[in-house]
C-alpha positions as CSV (number, residue, x, y, z in Angstrom):
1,X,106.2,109.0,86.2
2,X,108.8,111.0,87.7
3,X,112.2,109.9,87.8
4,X,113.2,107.7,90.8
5,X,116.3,108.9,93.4
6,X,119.3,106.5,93.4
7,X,117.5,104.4,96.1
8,X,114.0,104.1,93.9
9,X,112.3,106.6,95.7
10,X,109.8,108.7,93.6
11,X,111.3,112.2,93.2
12,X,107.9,113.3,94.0
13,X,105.8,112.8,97.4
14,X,101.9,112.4,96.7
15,X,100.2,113.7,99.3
16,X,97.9,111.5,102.3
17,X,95.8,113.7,104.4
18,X,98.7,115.5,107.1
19,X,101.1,112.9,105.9
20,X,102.8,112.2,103.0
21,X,103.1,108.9,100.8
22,X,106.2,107.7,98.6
23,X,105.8,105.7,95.3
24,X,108.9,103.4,95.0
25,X,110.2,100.0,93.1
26,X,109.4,97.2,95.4
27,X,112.3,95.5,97.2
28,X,113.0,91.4,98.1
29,X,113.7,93.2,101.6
30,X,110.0,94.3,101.8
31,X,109.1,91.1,101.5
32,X,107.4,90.8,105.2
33,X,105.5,94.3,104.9
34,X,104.2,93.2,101.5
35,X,102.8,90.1,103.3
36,X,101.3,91.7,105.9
37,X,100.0,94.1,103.2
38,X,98.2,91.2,101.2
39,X,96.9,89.6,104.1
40,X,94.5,92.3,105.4
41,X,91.0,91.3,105.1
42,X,90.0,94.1,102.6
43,X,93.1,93.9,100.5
44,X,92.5,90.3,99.9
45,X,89.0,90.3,98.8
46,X,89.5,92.1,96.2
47,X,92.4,89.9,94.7
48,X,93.1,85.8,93.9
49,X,95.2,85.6,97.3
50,X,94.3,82.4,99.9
51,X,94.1,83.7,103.5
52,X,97.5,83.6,105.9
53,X,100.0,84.0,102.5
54,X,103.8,83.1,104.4
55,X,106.1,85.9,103.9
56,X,108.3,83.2,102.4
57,X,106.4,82.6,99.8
58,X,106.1,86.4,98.9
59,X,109.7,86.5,99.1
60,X,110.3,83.8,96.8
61,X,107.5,85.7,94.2
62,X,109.7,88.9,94.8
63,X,113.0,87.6,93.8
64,X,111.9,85.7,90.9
65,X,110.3,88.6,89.0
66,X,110.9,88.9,85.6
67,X,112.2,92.1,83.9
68,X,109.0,92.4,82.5
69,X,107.6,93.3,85.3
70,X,107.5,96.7,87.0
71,X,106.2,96.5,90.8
72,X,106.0,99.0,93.1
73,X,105.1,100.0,96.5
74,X,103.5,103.2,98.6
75,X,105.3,103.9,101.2
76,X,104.5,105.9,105.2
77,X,106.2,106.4,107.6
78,X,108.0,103.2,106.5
79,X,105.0,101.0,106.4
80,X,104.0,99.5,102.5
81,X,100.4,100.8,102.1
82,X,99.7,100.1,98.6
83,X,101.5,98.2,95.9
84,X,101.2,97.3,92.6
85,X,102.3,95.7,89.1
86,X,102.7,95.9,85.7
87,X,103.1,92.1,83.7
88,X,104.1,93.0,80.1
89,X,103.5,89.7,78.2
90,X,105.4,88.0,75.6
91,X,105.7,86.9,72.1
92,X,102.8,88.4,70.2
93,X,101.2,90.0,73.1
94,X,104.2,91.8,74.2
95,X,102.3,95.1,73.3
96,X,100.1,94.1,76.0
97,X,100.4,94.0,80.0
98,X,98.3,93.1,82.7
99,X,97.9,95.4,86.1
100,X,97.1,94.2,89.7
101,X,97.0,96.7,92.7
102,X,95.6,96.7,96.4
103,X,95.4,99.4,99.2
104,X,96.1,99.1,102.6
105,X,92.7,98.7,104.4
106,X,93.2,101.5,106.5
107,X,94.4,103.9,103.2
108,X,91.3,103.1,101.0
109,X,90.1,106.3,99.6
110,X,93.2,108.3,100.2
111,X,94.3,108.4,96.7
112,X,96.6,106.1,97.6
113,X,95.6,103.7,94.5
114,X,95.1,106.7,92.3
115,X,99.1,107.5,92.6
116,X,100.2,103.9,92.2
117,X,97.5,103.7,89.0
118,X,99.3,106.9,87.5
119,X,102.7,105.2,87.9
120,X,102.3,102.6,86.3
121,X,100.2,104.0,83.3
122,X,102.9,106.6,82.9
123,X,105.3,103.8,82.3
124,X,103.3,101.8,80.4
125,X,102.8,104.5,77.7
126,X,106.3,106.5,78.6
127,X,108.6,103.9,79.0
128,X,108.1,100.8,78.1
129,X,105.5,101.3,74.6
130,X,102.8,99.2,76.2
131,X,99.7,99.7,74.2
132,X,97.0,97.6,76.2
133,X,96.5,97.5,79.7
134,X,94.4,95.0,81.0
135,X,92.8,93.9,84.5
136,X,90.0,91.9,85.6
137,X,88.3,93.6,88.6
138,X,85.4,91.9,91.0
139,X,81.7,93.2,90.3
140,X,81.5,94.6,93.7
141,X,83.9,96.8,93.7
142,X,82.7,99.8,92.9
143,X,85.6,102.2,94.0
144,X,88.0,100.3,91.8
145,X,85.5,100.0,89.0
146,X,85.5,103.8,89.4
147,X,89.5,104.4,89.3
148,X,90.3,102.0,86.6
149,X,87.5,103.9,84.4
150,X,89.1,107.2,84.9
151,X,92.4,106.2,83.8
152,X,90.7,105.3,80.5
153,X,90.0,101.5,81.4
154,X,87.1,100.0,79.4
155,X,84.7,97.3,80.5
156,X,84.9,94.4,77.4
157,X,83.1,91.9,79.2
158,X,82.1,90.0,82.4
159,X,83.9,86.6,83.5
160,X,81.1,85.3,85.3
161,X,82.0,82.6,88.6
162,X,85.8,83.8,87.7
163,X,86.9,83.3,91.5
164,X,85.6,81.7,94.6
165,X,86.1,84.1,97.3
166,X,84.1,83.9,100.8
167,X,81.9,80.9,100.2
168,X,81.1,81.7,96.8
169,X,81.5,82.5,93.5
170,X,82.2,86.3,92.2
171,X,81.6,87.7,88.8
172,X,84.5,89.5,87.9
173,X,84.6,92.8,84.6
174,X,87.0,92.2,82.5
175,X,88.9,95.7,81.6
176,X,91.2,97.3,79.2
177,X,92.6,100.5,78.1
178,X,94.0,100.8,75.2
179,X,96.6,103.7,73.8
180,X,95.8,104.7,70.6
């Protein structure tokens, strides 16, 4: 992970096509472009979300975040196109954290997800000692199946009718990737 600027901007800009992409800590005051984020179609099948989340409600998740939690945004041309988060748990679990990202629908396959994936298992295993990382991901989602496996994720097991989502229910893999 590099190290952020003063205003939590990545030092480093991955790259998006012509454009480029910032990594950054998420901000209360992004709280509407995060909501707009999570309410595209795309982005919220692959997650728990309802449809139509408020951008009070978001607001309210944003400002009572732990500090065991480490989210962050992507960032062009000042619109939020990705975000993500690390939730380190407690007690005797607190070597272990759970991850949750989405991609803007228009962004998908960009390597937008890729960049936010590397920031936050450089901090798991540079900053903050985390030894498992663990995500549940939906069956159909191939092109997350496929990130999650090159950053060392494991599939331990299948969670089967885990979430109803689009007038049924989804089977969802249960992953992990553990730091020896």
């Amino acid at each position: 992970m590099t190290e952020p600027t003063a205003d939590g901007i990545s030092a480093t800009t991955p790259r998006l096509g012509p454009a480029s992409f910032v990594i950054r800590a998420t901000r209360v005051d992004d709280f509407e472009a995060v909501t707009r984020l999570m309410n595209l179609p795309g982005f919220r099948q692959g997650t728990l979300r309802l449809p139509y989340q408020k951008a009070e409600q978001t607001r309210k998740w944003l400002e009572g975040q732990s500090a065991d939690v480490l989210n962050i945004v992507a960032v062009l041309d000042g619109a939020v196109i990705g975000q993500a988060g690390l939730d380190r748990h407690c007690g005797r679990r607190s070597h272990c954290a759970g991850i949750g990202m989405g991609v803007h629908d228009d962004h998908v396959g960009k390597g937008v997800g890729t960049a936010l994936m590397r920031e936050l298992v450089d901090a798991a295993d540079n900053w903050l000692a985390i030894r498992r990382l663990e995500l549940e991901v939906y069956v159909d989602n191939a092109a997350g199946i496929r990130l999650y496996e090159r950053f060392g994720f494991e599939r331990e097991g299948i969670r089967r009718a885990y979430a109803f989502r689009a007038g049924r229910y989804v089977d969802a893999i249960a992953m992990a990737r553990i730091r020896e």
